[in-house]
C-alpha positions, 0 to 999 in steps of 0.5 A: 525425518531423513532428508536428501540433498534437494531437500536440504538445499530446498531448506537453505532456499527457504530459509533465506528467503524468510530471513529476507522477507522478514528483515525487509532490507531488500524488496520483495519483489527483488527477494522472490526473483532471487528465489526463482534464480537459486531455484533455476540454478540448483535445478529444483524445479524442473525447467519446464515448470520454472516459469509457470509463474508467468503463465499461472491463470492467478499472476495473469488475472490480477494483472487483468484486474490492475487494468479493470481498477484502474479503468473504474479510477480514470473515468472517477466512478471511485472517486465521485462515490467515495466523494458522495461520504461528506453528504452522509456524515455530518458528526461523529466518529462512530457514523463515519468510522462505519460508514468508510468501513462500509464504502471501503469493504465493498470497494474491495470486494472487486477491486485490488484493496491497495487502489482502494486505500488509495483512493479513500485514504484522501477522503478520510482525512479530508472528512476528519478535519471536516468532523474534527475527529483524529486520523488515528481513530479512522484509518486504521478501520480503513485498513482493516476495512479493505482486507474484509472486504477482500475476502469476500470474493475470489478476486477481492485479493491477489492472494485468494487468486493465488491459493486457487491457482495452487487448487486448479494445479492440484486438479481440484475445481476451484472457488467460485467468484461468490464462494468466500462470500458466506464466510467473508461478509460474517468477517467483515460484520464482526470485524467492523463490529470490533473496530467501532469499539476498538478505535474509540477505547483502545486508540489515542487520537496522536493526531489532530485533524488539523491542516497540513502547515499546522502538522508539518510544524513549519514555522519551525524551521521555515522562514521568508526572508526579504534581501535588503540593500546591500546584502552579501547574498545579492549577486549569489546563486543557489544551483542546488539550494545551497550558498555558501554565505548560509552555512550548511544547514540552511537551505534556499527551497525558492525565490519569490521576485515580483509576485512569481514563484521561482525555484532555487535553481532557475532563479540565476543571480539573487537580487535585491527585493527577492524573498528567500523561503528558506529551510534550517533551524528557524533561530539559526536563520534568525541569527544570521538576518542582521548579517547578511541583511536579510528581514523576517518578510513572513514573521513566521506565518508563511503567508506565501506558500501558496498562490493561484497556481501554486498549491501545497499537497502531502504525499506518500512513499508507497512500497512500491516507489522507485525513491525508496532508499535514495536522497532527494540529491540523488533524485535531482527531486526538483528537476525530476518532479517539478516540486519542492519538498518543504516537509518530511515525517517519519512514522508521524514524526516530523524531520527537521534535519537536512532532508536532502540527505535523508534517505526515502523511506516506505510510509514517509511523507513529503509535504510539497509544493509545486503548480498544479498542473505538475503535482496532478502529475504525481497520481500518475507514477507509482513513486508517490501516493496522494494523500489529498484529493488533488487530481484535476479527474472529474466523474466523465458520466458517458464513459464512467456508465461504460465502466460500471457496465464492463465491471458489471459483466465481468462479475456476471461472466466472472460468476459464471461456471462456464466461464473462466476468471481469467477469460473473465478479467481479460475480455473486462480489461480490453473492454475499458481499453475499448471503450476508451475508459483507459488509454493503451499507456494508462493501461501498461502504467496500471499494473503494478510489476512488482506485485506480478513478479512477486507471484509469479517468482514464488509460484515454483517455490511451491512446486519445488516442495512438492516435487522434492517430496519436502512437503509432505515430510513436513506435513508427516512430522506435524502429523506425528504430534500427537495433538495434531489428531483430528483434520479439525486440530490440522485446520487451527494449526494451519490458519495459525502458522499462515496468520504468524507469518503473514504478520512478519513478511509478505502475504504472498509469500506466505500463501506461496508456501502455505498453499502446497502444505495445505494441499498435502496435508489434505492428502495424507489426512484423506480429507478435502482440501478446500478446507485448508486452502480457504484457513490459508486465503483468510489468514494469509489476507486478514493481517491486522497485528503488525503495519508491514504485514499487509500493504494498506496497514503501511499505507496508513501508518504515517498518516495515523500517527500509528506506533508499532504497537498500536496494530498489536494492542487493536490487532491481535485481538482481532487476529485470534477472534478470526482464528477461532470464528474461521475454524469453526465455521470453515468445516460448516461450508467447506465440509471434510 
């Protein structure tokens, strides 16, 4: 294979960005900006088509749809059906693993898999505790719930919107709203089928579906002091939670004077009578009681955390919060958000070290404390994922009919062959903003942009390997293997490298440069195309071996109490059922 000069630094460009994309350091969105940049720079794609991902129908219907989901959200259609689950489950794992399998997969069956984790994963934990079976043994099945149900329509993820993106630019005419269906919803019986067996047998329940004081294990390191009489502390201030008297390891998170929470910084001076709730080594507190007049006001059982207007919630840092990588100084958390953390976990693993000096990581999870009025405003921001049913949104019945009927004539239209998706999920996403269903700046808050710029930076990556001819030299290699020799044998391989990659770095990308392989492989082989394009969207979708191959697997990898290697013992068998099952049945309703 002789290459030119385009071709090799088209390779560089590749190249690099997998080593990015699967060393996670930088995010993904930033990564694929990058690669538009160097794209743009060596000229590779030509400047007519280098912002084509902008202004691909595939980046501009799932930004339509963030709105459309957001509007079912808003007006509490979601959350009133996900909170109807408690009335069917009474007892017992398997009836409650099936019964969030089926809610969640139809959820996402029309609405982005990400907002629908988000909104049921509150419902799972609070319905383990309520049956007492471990988050280890549900969530998971929720995950993976969530991507069958996305490969059951054209819109259920923005990766099948991509790849039929690439479809349309090759001239091709496309899927349908319901042409994955058939395929789909055989996936998602099997799949749900294999993890009712496999989260009862092949899953530890690490975590117990306790509350979350008892999980935070905060009598470990959190305590009440009363200040006595006399006290060095008495005339102190803590601006920051730290006095100097205290040692560097012992933080004041909040003072409670006169039955009034105050938080560390609005407090002034300390003051005889004030209880301290203090974060450090509980023993290291307990030492120094006796000199600095202070007496265990809480005897360990915290009896103060939480008030009329003061509540406790656990949240999440999701892929997307701007938080990733600084501490809570850096923040200013408190005056940021109005709450105090009181509890960090890692991976399930509480942290009992210094957490303002940490640094955020994606998954973490914050126990917080704070009024009710400001925590319900963390829903709001993209920086924090409610892992409690905390949002004050009630069912508005008057505006939640209207959402039901817009999202009803969206998948009327949307199914229409007259009728493009875009136009579809366009004139649903001014309907909900018409309607009032969602304000104009609800509207804006709810597309997510990272996920738009990552499709939208990749998409003249595929361009570029078309137009400098590096595909199909690719292709031709593959196709030189002498048991690459039937468009049978191409198909496993294909589904098989997409399912690889999928499991190390982003999906979207992925498909990004999956799809024009696809594509010309179809074409040097004189077969469809379809074929090929539909093993891309269903391996590029369907990640179930790793927690960072796909988002919602992140999202519940810290509330599971997941170790890596669970998603591999759970996952890959599941991973290479669908590999055998999908390229069998893919030339059955997409014929060579």
């Amino acid at each position: 294979m002789i290459l030119d000069p385009a071709s090799w630094t088209l390779i560089a460009i590749t190249v690099a960005a997998l080593i990015l994309f699967i060393s996670d350091r930088f995010p993904i969105d930033s990564i694929a900006f990058m690669v538009l940049l160097a794209l743009m720079l060596t000229n590779l794609v030509p400047a007519e088509y280098i912002l084509d991902g902008f202004s691909n129908p595939a980046t501009m219907t799932v930004a339509a749809l963030f709105v459309v989901s957001a509007g079912l959200e808003r007006t509490g259609v979601v959350r009133f059906i996900a909170q109807r689950l408690g009335k069917l489950v009474k007892e017992g794992q398997t009836l409650l693993a099936f019964v969030l399998s089926l809610t969640t997969g139809a959820f996402s069956a029309f609405i982005n898999s990400t907002a629908t984790v988000a909104i049921m994963l509150p419902v799972a934990l609070k319905l383990s505790r309520k049956t007492k079976v471990s988050p280890t043994q549900l969530l998971m099945t929720l995950s993976f719930a969530a991507q069958f149900g996305g490969v059951c329509t054209l819109i259920g993820s923005s990766i099948n919107l991509l790849v039929n993106g690439y479809a349309t630019s090759a001239g091709l005419a496309g899927f349908s709203l319901f042409e994955f269906s058939k395929l789909g919803i055989i996936c998602f019986v099997v799949g749900t089928a294999y993890m009712l067996i496999a989260s009862r047998f092949l899953l530890k329940p690490r975590v117990s579906p306790e509350d979350i004081e008892s999980s935070y294990k905060l009598s470990d390191y959190l305590l009440e002091m009363a200040v006595l009489e006399s006290s060095p502390l008495i005339g102190e201030s803590a601006p920051e939670g730290h006095i100097e008297a205290l040692g560097k390891n012992i933080t004041v998170l909040e003072i409670i004077r006169h039955g009034q929470f105050i938080w560390a910084g609005n407090a002034g001076l300390i003051r005889e009578g004030d209880k301290l709730l203090l974060r450090g080594e509980a023993n290291a507190i307990l030492d120094q009681a006796e000199r600095l007049k202070l007496q265990d006001w809480g005897a360990g059982k915290l009896p103060q955390l939480k008030a009329d207007k003061i509540q406790l919630v656990e949240v999440q840092i999701p892929r997307t919060s701007s938080l990733i990588g600084k501490s809570l100084r850096q923040v200013d958390f408190f005056w940021r958000y109005h709450a105090a953390v009181l509890g960090l976990k890692r991976h399930g693993e509480v942290l009992e070290e210094r957490i303002s000096e940490l640094t955020f990581h994606s998954g973490d999870q914050l126990l917080l404390q704070g009024h009710h009025a400001d925590l319900e405003q963390l829903a709001d921001t993209h920086d924090f994922q409610l892992l409690q049913n905390l949002s004050s949104l009630k069912l508005n019945t008057k505006r939640a009919f209207i959402a039901l009927l817009v999202m009803a004539g969206f998948v009327l239209a949307a199914a229409s062959p007259h009728i493009p998706v875009l136009a579809a999920a366009f004139g649903a996403a001014a309907a909900m903003v018409f309607f009032r269903c969602i304000n104009l700046h609800q509207a804006y808050q709810s597309v997510d942009i990272k996920v738009i710029m990552l499709l939208a930076c990749l998409i003249p990556l595929g361009i570029a390997m078309q137009k400098t001819g590096l595909a199909a030299q690719f292709v031709q290699l593959g196709l030189d293997q002498p048991w690459i020799n039937s468009p049978q044998a191409a198909l496993v391989v294909i589904y098989a490298v997409t399912m690889l990659l999928t499991a190390v770095m982003s999906n979207a990308a992925t498909a990004a440069l999956m799809a024009p392989l696809a594509l010309v492989l179809a074409g040097q082989m004189n077969v469809a195309a379809e074929p090929f394009l539909v093993a891309v969207t269903f391996a590029a979708s369907t990640c179930f071996t790793t927690p960072v191959g796909y988002q919602t697997n992140t999202m519940v990898y810290g509330p599971g109490g997941y170790k890596y290697t669970d998603f591999l013992r759970v996952g890959l068998p599941l991973n290479l059922i669908f590999l055998a099952m999908t390229t069998i049945l893919i030339p059955k309703f997409w014929p060579f």
